[in-house]
Jmol script that loads the backbone (N, CA, C; Angstrom):
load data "model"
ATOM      1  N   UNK A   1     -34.178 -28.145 -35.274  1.00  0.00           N
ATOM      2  CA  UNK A   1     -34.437 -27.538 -33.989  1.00  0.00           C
ATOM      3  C   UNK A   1     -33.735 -28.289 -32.865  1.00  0.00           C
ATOM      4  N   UNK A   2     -33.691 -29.486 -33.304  1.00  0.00           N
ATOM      5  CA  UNK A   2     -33.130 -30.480 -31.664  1.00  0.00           C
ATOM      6  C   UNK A   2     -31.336 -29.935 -31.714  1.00  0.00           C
ATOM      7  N   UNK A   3     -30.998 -30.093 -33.093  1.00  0.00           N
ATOM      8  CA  UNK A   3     -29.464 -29.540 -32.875  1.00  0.00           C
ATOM      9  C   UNK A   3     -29.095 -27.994 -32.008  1.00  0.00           C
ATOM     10  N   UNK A   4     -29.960 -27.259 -32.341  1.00  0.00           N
ATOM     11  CA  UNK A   4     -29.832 -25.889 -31.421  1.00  0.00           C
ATOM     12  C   UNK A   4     -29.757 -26.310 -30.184  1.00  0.00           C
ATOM     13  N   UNK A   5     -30.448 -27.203 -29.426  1.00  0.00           N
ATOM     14  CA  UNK A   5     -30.461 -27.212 -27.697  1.00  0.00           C
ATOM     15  C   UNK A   5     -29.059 -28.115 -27.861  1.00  0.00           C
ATOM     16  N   UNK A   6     -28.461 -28.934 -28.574  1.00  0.00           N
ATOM     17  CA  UNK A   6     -27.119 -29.426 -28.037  1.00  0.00           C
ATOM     18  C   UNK A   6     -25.954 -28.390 -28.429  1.00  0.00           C
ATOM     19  N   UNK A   7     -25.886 -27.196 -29.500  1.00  0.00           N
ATOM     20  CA  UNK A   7     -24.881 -26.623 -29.556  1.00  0.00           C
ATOM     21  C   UNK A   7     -24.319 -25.482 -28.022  1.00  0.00           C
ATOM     22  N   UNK A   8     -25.611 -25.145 -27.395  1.00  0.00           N
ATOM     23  CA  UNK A   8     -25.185 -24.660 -26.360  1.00  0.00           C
ATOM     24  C   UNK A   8     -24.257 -25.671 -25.232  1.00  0.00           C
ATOM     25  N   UNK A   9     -24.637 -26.479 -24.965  1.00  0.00           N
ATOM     26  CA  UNK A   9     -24.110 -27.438 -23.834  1.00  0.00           C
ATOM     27  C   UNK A   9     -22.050 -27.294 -24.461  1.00  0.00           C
ATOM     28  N   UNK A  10     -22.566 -27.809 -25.421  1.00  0.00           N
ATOM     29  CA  UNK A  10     -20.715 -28.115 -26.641  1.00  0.00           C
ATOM     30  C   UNK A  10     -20.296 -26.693 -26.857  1.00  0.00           C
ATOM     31  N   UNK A  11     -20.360 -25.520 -27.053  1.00  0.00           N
ATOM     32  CA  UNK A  11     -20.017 -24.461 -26.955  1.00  0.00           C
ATOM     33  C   UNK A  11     -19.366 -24.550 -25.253  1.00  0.00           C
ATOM     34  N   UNK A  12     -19.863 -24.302 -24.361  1.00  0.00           N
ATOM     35  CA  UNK A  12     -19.827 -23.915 -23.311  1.00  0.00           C
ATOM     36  C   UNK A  12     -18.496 -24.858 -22.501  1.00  0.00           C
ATOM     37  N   UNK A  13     -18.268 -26.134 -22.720  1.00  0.00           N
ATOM     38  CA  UNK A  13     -17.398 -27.354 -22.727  1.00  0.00           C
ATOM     39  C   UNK A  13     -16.263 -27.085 -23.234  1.00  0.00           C
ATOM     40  N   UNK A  14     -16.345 -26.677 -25.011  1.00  0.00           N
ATOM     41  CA  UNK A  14     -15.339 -25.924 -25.757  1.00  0.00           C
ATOM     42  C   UNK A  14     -14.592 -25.037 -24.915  1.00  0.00           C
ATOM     43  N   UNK A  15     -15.452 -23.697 -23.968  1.00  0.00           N
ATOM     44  CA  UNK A  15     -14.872 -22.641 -24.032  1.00  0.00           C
ATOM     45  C   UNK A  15     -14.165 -23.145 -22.305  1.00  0.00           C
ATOM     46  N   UNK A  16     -14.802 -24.230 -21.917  1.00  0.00           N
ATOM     47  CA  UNK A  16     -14.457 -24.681 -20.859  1.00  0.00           C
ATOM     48  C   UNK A  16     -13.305 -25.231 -20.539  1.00  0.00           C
ATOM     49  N   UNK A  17     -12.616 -26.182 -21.524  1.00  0.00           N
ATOM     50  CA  UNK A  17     -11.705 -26.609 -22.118  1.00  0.00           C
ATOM     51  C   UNK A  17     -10.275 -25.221 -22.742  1.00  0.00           C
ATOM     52  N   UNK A  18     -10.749 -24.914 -23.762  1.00  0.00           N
ATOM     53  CA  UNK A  18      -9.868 -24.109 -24.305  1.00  0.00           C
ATOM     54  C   UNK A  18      -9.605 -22.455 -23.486  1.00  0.00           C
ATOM     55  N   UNK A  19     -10.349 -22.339 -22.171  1.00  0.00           N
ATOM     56  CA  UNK A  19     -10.376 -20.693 -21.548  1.00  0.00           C
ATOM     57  C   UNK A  19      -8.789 -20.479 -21.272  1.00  0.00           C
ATOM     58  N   UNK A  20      -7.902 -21.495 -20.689  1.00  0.00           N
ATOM     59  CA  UNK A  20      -6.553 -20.663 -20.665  1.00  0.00           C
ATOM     60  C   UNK A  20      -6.335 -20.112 -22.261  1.00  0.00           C
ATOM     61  N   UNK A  21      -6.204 -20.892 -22.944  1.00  0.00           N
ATOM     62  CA  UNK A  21      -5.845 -20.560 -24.716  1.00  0.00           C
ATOM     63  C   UNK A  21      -6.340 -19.383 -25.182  1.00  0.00           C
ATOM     64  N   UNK A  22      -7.467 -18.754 -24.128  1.00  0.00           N
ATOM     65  CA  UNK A  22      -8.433 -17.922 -25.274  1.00  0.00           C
ATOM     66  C   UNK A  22      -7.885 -16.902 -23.730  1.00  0.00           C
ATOM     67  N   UNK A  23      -7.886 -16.755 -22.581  1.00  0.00           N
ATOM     68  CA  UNK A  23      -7.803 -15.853 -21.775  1.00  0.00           C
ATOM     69  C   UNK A  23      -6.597 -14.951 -21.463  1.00  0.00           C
ATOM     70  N   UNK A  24      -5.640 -15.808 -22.002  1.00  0.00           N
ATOM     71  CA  UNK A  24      -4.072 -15.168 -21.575  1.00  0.00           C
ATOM     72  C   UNK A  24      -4.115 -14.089 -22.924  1.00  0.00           C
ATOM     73  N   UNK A  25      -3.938 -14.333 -24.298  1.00  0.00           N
ATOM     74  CA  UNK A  25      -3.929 -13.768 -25.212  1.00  0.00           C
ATOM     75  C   UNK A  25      -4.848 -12.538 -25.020  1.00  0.00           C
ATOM     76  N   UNK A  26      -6.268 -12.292 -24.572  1.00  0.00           N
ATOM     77  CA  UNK A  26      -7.001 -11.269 -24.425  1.00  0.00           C
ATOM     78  C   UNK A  26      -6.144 -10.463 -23.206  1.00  0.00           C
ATOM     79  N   UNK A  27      -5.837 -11.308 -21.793  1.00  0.00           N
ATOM     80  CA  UNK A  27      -5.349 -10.254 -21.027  1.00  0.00           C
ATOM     81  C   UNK A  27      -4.089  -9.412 -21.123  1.00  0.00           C
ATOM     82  N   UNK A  28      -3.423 -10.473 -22.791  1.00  0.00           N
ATOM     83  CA  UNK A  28      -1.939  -9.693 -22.894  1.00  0.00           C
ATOM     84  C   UNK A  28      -2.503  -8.609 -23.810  1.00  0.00           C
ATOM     85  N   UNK A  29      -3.520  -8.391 -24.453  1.00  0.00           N
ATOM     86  CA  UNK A  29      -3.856  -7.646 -24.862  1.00  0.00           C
ATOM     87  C   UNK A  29      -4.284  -6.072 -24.238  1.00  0.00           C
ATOM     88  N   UNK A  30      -5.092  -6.636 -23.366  1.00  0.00           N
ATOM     89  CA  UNK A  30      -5.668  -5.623 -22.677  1.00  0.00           C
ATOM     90  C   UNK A  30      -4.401  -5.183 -21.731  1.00  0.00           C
ATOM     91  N   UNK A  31      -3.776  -5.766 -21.439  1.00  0.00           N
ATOM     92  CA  UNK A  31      -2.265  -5.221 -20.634  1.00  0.00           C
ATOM     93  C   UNK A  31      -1.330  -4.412 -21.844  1.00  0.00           C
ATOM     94  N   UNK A  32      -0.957  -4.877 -23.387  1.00  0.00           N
ATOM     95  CA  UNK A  32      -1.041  -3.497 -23.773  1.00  0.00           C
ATOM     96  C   UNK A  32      -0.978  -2.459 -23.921  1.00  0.00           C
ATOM     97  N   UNK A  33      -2.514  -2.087 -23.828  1.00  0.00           N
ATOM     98  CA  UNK A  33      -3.488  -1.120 -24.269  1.00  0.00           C
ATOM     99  C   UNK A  33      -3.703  -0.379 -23.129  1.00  0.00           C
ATOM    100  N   UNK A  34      -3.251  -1.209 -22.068  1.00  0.00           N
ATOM    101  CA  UNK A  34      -3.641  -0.060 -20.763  1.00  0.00           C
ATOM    102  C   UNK A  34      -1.846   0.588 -20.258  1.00  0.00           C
ATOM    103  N   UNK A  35      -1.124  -0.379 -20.766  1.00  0.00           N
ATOM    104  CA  UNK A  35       0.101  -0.021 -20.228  1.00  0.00           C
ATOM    105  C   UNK A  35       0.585   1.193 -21.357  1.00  0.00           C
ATOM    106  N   UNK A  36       0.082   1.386 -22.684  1.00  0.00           N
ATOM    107  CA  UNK A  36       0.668   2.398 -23.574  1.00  0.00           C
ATOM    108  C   UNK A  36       0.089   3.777 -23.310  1.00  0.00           C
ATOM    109  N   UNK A  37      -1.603   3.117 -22.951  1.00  0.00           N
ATOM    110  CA  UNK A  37      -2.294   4.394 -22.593  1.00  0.00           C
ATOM    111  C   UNK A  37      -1.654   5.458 -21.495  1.00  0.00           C
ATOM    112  N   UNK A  38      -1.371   4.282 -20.219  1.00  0.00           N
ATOM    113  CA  UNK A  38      -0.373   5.197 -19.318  1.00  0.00           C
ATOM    114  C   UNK A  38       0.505   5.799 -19.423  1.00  0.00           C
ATOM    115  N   UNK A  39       1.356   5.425 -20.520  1.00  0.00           N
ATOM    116  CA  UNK A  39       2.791   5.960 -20.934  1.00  0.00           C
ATOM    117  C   UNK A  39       2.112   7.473 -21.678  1.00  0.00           C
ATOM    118  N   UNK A  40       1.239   7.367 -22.407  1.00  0.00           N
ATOM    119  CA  UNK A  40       0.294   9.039 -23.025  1.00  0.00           C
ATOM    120  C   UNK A  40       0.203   9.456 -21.441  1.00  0.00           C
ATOM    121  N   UNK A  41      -0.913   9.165 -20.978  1.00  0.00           N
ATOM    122  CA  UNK A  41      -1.160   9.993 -20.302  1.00  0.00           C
ATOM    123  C   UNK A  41      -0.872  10.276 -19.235  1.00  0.00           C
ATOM    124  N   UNK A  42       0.409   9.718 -18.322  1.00  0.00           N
ATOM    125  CA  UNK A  42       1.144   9.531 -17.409  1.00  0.00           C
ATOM    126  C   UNK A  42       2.143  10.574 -17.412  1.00  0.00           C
ATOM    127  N   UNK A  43       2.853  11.492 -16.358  1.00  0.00           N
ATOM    128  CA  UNK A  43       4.302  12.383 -16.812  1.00  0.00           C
ATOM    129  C   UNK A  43       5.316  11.280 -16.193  1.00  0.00           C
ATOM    130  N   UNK A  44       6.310  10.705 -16.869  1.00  0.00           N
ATOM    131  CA  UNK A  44       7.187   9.674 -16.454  1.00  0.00           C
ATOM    132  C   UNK A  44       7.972  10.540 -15.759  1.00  0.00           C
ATOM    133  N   UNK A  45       9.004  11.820 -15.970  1.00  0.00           N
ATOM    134  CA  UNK A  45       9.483  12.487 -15.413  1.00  0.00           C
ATOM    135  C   UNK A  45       9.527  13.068 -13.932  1.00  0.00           C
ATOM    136  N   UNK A  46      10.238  11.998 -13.120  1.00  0.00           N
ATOM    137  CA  UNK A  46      10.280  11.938 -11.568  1.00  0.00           C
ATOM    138  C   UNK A  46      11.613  13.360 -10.983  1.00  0.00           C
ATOM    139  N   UNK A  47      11.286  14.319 -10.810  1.00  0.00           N
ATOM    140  CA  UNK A  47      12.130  15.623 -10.127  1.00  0.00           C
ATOM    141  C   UNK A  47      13.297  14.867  -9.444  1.00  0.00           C
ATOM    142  N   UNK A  48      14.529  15.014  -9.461  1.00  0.00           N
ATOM    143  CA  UNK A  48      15.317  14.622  -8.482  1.00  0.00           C
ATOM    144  C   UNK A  48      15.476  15.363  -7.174  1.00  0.00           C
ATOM    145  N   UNK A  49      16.033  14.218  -5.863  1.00  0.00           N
ATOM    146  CA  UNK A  49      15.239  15.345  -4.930  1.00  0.00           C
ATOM    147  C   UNK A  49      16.678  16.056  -4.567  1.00  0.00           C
ATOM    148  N   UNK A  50      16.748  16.378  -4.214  1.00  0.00           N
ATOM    149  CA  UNK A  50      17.914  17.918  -3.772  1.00  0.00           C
ATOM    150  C   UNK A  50      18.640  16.885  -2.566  1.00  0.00           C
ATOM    151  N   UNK A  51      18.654  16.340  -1.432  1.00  0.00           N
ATOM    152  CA  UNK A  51      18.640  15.403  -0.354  1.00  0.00           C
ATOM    153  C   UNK A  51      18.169  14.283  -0.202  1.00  0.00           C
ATOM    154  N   UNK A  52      19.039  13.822   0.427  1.00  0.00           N
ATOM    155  CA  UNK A  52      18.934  11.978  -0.094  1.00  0.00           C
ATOM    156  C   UNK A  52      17.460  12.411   1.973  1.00  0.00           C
ATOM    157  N   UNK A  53      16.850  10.935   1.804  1.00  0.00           N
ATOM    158  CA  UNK A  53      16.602  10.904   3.184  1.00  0.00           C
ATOM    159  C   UNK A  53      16.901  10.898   4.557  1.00  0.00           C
ATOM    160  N   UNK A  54      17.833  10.349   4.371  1.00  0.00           N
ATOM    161  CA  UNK A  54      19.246  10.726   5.278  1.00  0.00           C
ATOM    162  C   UNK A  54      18.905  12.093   6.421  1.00  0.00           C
ATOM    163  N   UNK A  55      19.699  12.581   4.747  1.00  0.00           N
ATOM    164  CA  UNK A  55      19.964  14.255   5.100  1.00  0.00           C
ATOM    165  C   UNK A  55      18.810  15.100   5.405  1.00  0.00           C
ATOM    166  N   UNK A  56      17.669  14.671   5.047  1.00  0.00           N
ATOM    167  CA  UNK A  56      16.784  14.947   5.602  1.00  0.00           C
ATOM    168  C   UNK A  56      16.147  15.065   6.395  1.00  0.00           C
ATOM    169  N   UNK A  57      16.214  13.903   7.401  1.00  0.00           N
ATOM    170  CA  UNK A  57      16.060  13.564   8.843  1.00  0.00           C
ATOM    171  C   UNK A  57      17.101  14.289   9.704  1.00  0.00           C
ATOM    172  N   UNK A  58      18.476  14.297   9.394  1.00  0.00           N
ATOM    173  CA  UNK A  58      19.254  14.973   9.736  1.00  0.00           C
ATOM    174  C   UNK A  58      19.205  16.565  10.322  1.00  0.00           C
ATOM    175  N   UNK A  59      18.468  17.437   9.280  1.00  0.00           N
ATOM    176  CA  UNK A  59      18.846  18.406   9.070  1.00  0.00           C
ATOM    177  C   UNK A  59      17.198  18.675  10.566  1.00  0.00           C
ATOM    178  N   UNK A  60      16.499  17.914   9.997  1.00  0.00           N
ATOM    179  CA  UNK A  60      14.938  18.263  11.018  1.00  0.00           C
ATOM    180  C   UNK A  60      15.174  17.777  12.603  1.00  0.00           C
ATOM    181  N   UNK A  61      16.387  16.600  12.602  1.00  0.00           N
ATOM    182  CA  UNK A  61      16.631  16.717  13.952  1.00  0.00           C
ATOM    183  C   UNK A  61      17.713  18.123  14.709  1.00  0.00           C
ATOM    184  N   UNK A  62      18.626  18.317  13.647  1.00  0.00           N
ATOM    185  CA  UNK A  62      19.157  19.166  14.321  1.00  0.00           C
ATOM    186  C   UNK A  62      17.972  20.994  14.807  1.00  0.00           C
ATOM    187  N   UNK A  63      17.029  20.757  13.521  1.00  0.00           N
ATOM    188  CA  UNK A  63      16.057  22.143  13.508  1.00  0.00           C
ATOM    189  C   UNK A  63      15.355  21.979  15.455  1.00  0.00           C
ATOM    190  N   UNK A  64      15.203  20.706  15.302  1.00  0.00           N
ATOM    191  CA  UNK A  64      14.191  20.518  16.469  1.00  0.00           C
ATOM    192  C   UNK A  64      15.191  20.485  17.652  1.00  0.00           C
ATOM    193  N   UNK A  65      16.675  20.329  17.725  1.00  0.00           N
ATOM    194  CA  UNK A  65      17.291  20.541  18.612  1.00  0.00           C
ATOM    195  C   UNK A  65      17.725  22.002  19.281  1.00  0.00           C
ATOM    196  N   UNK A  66      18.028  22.712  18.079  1.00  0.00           N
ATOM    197  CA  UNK A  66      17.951  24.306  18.193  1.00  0.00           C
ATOM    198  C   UNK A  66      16.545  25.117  18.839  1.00  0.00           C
ATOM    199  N   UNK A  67      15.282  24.402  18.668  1.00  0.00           N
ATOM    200  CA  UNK A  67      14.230  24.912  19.231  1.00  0.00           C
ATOM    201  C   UNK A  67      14.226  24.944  20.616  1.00  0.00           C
ATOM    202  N   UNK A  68      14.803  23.870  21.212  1.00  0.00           N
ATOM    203  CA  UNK A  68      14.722  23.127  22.603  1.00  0.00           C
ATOM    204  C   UNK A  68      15.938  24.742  23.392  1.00  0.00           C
ATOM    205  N   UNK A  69      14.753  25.051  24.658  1.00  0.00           N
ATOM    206  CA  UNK A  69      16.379  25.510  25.579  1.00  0.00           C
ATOM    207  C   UNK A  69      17.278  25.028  25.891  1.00  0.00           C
ATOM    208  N   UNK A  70      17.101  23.780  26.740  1.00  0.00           N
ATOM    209  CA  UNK A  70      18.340  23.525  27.090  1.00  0.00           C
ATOM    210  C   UNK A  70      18.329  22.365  26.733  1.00  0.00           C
ATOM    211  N   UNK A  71      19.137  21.522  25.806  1.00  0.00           N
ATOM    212  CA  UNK A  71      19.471  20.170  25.172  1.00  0.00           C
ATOM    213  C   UNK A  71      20.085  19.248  26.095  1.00  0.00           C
ATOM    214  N   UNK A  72      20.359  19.673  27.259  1.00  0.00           N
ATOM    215  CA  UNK A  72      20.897  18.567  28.324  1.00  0.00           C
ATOM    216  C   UNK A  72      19.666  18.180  29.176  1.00  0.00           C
ATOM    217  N   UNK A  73      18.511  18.376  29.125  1.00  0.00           N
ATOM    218  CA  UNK A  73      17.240  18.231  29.300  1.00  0.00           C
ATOM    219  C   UNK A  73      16.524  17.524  28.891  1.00  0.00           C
ATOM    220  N   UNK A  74      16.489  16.028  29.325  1.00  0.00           N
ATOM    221  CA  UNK A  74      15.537  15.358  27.968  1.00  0.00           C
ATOM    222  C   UNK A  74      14.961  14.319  29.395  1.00  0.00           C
ATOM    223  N   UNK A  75      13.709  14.036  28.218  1.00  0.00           N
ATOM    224  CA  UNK A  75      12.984  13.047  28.944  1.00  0.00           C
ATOM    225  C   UNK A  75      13.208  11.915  29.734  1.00  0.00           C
ATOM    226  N   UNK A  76      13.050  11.030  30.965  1.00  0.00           N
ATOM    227  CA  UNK A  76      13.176  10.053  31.554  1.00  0.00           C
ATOM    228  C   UNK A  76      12.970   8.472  30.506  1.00  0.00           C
ATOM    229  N   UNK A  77      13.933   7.967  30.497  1.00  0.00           N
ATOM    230  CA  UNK A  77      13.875   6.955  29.689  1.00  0.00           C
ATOM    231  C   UNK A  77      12.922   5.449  29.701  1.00  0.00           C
ATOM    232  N   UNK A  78      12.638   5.863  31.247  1.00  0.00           N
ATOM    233  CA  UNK A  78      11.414   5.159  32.112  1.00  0.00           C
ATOM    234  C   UNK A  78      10.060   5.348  31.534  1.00  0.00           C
ATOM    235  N   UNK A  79       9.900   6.665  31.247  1.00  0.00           N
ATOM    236  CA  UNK A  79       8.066   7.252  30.983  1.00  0.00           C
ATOM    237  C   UNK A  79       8.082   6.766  29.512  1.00  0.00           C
ATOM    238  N   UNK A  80       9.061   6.210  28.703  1.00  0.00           N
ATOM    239  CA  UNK A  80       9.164   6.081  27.552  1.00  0.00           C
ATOM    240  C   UNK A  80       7.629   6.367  26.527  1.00  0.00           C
ATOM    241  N   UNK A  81       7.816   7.349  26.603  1.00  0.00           N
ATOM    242  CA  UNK A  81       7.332   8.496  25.832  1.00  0.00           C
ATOM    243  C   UNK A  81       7.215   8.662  24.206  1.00  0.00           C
ATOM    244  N   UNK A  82       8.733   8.113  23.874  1.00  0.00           N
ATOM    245  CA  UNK A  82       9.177   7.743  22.232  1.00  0.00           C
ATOM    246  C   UNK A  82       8.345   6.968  21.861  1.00  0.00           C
ATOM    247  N   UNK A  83       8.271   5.943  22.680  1.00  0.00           N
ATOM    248  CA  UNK A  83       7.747   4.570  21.951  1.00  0.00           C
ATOM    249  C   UNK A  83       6.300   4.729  21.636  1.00  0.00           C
ATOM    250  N   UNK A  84       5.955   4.678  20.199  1.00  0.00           N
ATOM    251  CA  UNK A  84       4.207   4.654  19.465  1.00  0.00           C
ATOM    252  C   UNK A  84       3.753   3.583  20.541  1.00  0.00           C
ATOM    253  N   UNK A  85       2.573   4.425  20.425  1.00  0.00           N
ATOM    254  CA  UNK A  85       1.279   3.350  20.284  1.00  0.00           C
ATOM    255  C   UNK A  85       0.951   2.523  19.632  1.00  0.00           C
ATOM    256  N   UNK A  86       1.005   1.281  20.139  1.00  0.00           N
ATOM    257  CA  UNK A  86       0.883   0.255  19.160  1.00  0.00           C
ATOM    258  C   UNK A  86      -0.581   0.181  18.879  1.00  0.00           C
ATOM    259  N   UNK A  87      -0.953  -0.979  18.158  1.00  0.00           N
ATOM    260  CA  UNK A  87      -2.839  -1.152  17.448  1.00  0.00           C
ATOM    261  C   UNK A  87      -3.531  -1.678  18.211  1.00  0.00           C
ATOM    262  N   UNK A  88      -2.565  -1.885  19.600  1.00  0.00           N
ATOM    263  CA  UNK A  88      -3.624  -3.332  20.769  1.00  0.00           C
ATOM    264  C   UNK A  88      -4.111  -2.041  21.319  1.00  0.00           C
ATOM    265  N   UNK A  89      -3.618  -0.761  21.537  1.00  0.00           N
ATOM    266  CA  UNK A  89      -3.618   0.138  22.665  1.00  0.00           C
ATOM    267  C   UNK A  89      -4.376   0.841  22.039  1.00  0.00           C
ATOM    268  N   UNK A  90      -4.364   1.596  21.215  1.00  0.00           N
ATOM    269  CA  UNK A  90      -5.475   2.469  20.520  1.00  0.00           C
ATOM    270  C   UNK A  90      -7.025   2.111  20.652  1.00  0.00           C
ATOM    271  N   UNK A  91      -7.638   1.124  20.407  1.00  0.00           N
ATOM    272  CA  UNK A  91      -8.802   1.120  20.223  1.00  0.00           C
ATOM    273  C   UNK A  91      -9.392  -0.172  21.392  1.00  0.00           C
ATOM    274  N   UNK A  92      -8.808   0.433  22.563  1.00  0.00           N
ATOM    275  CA  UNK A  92      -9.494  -0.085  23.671  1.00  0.00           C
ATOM    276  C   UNK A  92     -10.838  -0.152  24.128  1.00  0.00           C
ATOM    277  N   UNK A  93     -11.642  -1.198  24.235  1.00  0.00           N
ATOM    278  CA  UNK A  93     -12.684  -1.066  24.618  1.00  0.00           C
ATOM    279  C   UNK A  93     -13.529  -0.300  25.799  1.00  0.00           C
ATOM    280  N   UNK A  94     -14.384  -0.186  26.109  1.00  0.00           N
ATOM    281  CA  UNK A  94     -14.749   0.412  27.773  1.00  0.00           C
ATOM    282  C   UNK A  94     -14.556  -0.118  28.865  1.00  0.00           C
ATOM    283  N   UNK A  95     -14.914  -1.382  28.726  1.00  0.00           N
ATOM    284  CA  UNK A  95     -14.828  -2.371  29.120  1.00  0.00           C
ATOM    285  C   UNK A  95     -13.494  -2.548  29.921  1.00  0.00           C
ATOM    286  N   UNK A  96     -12.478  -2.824  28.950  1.00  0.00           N
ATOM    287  CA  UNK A  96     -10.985  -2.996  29.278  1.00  0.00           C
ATOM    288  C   UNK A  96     -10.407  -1.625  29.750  1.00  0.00           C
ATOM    289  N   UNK A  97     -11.081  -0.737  29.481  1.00  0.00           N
ATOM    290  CA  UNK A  97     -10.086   0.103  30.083  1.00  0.00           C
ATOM    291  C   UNK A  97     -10.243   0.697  31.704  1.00  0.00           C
ATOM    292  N   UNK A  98     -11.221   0.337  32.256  1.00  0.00           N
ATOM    293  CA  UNK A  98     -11.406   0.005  33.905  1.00  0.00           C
ATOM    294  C   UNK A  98     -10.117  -1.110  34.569  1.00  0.00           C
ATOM    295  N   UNK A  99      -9.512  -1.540  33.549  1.00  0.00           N
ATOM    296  CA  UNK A  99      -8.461  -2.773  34.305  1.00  0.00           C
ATOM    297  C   UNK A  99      -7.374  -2.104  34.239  1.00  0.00           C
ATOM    298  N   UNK A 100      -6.534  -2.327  35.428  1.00  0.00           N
ATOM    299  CA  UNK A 100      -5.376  -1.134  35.066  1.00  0.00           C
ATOM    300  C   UNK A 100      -4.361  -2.239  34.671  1.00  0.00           C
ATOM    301  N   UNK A 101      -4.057  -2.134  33.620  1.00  0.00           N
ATOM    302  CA  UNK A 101      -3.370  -3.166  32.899  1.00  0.00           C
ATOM    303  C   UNK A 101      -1.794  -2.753  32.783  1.00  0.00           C
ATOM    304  N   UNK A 102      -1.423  -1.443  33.547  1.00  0.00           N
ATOM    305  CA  UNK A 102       0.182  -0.845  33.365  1.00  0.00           C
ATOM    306  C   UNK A 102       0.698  -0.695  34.606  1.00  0.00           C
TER     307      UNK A 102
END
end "model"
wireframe off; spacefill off
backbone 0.3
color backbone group
């Protein structure tokens, strides 16, 4: 009976000791088994796209230029308008936004 209460302590030391030896081998395992599974049940087959991105942007600026009446018409470069909203500006408090900070 006294040997049972010391095999736990020496087990636990063992696995304490030897866990790289025993952990890499299980996770190359389980890497695997999950990477073959994906290859089943995954469609690898990526569509090629017709237009690179490029040409894509391209083609939607000229669409959005044709919409416009008159194209010699464009915004003041001052009100800068283009430029996003950055993450400081979006989620202004109540607080802060009584300060005219522009």
């Amino acid at each position: 009976p006294r040997t049972a209460g010391m095999v736990l302590p020496a087990l636990l030391a063992a696995l304490r000791v030897y866990a790289p030896y025993v952990t890499f081998p299980v996770a190359l395992v389980v890497g695997i088994i999950g990477y073959n599974l994906e290859s089943i049940v995954s469609d690898r087959h990526t569509p090629h796209k017709k237009q690179s991105v490029g040409e894509e942007r391209s083609e939607r600026l000229l669409r959005e230029m044709d919409g416009r009446d008159d194209v010699t018409r464009v915004e003041r470069l001052g009100d800068k308008k283009w430029v996003p909203n950055t993450v400081l500006e979006r989620n202004v408090s109540p607080s802060l936004k009584t300060l005219d900070t522009r």
